[in-house]
C-alpha positions as CSV (number, residue, x, y, z in Angstrom):
1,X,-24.7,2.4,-1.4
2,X,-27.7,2.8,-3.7
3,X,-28.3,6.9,-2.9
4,X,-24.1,6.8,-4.0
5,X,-24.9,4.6,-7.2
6,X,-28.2,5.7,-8.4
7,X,-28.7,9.0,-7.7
8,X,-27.7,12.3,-8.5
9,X,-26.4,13.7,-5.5
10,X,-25.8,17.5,-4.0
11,X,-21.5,18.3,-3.4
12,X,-23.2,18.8,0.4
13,X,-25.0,15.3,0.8
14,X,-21.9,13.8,-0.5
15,X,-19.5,15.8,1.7
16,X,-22.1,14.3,4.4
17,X,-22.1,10.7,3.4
18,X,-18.1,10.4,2.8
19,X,-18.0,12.5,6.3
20,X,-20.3,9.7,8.3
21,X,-18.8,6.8,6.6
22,X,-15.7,7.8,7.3
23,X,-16.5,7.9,10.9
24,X,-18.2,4.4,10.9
25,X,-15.1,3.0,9.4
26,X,-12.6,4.7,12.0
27,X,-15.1,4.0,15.0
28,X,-13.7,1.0,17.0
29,X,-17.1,-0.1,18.4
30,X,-19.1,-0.4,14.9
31,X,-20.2,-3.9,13.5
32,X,-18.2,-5.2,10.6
33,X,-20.9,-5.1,8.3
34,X,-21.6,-1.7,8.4
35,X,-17.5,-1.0,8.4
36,X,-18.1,-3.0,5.0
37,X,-20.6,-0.7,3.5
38,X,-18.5,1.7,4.2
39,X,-15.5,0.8,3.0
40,X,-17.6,0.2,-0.4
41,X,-19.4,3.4,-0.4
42,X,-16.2,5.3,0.4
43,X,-14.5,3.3,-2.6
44,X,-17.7,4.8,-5.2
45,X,-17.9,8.2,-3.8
46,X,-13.8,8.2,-4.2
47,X,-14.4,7.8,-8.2
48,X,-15.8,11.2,-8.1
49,X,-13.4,12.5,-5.6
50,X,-9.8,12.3,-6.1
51,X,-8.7,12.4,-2.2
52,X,-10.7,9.8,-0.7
53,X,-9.2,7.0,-2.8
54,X,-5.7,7.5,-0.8
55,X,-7.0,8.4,2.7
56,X,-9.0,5.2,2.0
57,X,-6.0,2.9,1.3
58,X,-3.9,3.8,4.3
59,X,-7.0,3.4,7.0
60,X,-7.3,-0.2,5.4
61,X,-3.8,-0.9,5.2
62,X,-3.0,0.6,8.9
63,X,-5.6,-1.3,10.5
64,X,-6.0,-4.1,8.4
65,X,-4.3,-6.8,11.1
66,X,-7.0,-5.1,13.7
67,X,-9.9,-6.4,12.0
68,X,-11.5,-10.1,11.5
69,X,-11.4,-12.0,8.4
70,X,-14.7,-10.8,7.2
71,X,-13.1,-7.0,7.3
72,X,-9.7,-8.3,5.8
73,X,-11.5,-10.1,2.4
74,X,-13.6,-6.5,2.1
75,X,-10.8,-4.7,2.7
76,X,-8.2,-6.9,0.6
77,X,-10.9,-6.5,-2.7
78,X,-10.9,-2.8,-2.5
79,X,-7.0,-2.3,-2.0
80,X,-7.0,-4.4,-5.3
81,X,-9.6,-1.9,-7.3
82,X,-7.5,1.0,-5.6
83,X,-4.1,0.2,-6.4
């Protein structure tokens, strides 16, 4: 989160970190805390990139009733920003 919000990043290191957090957020077996971070850094990154915004919103919305409530609140506040 604070490489995405404070720094000026290379198209490669941002094509990395949307890549990996991505994958943390798909990944069954992660913690929800990371799945968190990732949901948030995925939701910053997608202000730069138009695409990532709507692949975002349907991973939320199709496994939203997968997930505890700690995943549900993160994942209700960005479907609000999104939408």
């Amino acid at each position: 989160m604070f490489l995405i919000q404070h720094l000026i990043l290379f198209n490669l290191q941002e094509d990395q970190i949307t890549e990996s957090r991505f994958e943390w957020l798909i990944n069954g077996d992660r913690k929800v805390a990371k799945k968190a971070y990732a949901i948030r850094a995925l939701f910053e990154l997608g202000k730069k990139n138009d695409w990532i915004h709507p692949e975002l919103q349907r991973i939320l919305s199709d496994d939203y009733h997968k997930h505890s409530a700690a995943y549900k609140a993160v994942a209700r506040e960005i479907l609000k920003k999104i939408k």
